[in-house]
LUMTOR-824906 format. One line per 2 residues: number of its first residue (from 1); their letters; for each residue x, y, z of N, C-alpha, C, O. Coordinates in steps of 0.1 Angstrom, whole numbers. Layout:
NUM = a = X,Y,Z,X,Y,Z,X,Y,Z,X,Y,Z ~ ... $
This chain:
1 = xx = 492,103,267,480,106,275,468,109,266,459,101,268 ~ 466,120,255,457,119,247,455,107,241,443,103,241 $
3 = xx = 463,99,236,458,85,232,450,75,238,441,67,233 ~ 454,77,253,446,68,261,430,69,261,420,61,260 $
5 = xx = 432,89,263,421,95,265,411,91,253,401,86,257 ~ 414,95,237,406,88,231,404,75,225,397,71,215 $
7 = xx = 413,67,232,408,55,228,395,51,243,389,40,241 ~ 393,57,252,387,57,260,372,60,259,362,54,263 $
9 = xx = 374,72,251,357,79,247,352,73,234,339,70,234 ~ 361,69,224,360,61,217,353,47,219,345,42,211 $
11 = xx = 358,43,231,353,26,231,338,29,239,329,21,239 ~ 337,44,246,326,49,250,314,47,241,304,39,241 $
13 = xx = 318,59,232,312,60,225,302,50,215,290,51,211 ~ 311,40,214,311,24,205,298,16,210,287,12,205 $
15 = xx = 304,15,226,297,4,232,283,11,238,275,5,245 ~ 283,24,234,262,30,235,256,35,223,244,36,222 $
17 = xx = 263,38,217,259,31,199,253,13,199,243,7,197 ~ 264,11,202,255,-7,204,246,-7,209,235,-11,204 $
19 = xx = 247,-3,222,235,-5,230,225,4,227,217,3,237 ~ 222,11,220,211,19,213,207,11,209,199,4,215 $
21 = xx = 211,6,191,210,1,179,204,-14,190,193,-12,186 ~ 203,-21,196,201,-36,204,187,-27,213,176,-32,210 $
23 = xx = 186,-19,221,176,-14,230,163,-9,218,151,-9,220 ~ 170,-4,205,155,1,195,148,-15,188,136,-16,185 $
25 = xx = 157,-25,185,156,-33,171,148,-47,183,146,-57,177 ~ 146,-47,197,145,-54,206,128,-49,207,121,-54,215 $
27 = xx = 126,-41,202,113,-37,205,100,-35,192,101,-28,182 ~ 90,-43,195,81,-49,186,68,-44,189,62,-48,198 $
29 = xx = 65,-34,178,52,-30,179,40,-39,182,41,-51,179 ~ 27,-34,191,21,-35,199,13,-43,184,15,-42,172 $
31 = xx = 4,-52,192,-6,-55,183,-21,-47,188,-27,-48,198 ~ -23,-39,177,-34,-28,179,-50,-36,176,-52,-39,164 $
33 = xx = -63,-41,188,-74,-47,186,-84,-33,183,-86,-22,190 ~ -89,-38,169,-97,-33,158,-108,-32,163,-116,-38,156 $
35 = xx = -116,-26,177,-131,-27,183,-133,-16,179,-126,-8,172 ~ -150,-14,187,-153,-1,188,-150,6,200,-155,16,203 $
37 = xx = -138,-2,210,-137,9,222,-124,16,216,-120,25,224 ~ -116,14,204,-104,20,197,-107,33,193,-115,34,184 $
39 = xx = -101,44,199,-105,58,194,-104,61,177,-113,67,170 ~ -93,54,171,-91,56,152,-105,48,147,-111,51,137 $
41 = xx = -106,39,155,-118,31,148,-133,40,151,-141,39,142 ~ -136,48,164,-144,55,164,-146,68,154,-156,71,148 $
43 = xx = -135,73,154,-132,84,138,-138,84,126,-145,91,119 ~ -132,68,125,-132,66,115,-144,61,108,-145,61,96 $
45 = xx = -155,54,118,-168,47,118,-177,60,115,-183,60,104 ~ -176,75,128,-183,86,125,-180,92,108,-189,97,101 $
47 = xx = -169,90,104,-168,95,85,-176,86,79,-185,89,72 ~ -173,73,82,-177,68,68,-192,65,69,-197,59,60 $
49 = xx = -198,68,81,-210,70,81,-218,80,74,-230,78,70 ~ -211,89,72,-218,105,66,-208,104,54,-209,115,47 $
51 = xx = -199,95,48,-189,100,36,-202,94,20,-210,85,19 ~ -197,103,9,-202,99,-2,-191,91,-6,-193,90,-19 $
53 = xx = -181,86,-3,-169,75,-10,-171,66,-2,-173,65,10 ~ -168,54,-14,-170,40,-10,-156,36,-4,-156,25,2 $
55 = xx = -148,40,-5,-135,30,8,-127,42,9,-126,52,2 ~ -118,37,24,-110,48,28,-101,51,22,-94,57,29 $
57 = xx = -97,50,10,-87,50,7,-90,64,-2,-84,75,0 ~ -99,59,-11,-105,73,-19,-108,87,-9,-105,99,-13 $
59 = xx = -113,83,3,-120,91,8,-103,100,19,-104,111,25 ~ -93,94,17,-83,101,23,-74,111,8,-71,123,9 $
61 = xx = -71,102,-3,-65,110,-11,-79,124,-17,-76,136,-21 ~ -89,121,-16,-101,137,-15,-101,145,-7,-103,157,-10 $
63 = xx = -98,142,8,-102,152,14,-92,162,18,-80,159,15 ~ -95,174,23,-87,184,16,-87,192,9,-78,200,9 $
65 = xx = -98,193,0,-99,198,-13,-85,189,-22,-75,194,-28 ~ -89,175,-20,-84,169,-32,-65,169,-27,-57,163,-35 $
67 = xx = -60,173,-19,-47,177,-14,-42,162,-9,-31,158,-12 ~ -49,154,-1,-53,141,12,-51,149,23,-49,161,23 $
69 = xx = -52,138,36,-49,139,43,-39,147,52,-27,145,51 ~ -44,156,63,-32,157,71,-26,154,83,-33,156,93 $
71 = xx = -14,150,84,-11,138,92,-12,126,90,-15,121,79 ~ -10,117,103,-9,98,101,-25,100,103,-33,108,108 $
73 = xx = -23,85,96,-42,82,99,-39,74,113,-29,66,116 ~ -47,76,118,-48,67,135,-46,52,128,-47,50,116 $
75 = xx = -43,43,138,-44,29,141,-62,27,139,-70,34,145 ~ -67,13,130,-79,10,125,-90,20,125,-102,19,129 $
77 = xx = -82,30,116,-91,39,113,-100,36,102,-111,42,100 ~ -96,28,95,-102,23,77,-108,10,76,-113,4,67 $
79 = xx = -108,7,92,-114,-5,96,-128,1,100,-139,-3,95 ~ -125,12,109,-140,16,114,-144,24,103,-156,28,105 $
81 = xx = -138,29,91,-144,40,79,-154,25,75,-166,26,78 ~ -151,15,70,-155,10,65,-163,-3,68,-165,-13,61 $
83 = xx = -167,2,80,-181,-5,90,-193,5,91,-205,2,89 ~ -186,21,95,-198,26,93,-204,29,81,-216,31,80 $
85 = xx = -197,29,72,-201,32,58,-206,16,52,-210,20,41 ~ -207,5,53,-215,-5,53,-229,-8,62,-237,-16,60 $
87 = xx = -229,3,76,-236,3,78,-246,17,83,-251,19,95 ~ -250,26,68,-255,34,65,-270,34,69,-278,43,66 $
């Protein structure tokens, strides 16, 4: 009787493991459009408007007091850093 039982929870177990691993790897990030109605790109347009660094890149490993960044940078944030800061 235990044997049944765990070959039972076992095959349970197995077959939603699969179906996890198939339900996550089935799923394909969004393609994110780079406007000005995009909140990261609005962010990021208001910095590089007022920033003394020329690309975002510099301007995330500085700020901080030189520490970077804290947290993810939004989705086309360094798109919009580097529109308003071209257009000074």
């Amino acid at each position: 009787m235990k044997n049944n039982f765990f070959k039972i929870i076992s095959s349970i177990a197995l077959i939603s493991i699969f179906l996890f691993i198939s339900y996550g790897s089935g799923k394909e990030k969004d393609e994110v459009k780079c406007d000005s109605s995009n909140e990261g790109y609005k962010i990021g347009y208001k910095i590089g408007k007022n920033s003394l660094w020329d690309d975002p890149e510099t301007y995330l490993r500085e700020c901080n007091r030189g520490n970077g960044m804290i947290g993810e940078v939004p989705p086309c944030w360094r798109e919009g850093f580097r529109d308003g800061h071209s257009n000074k």
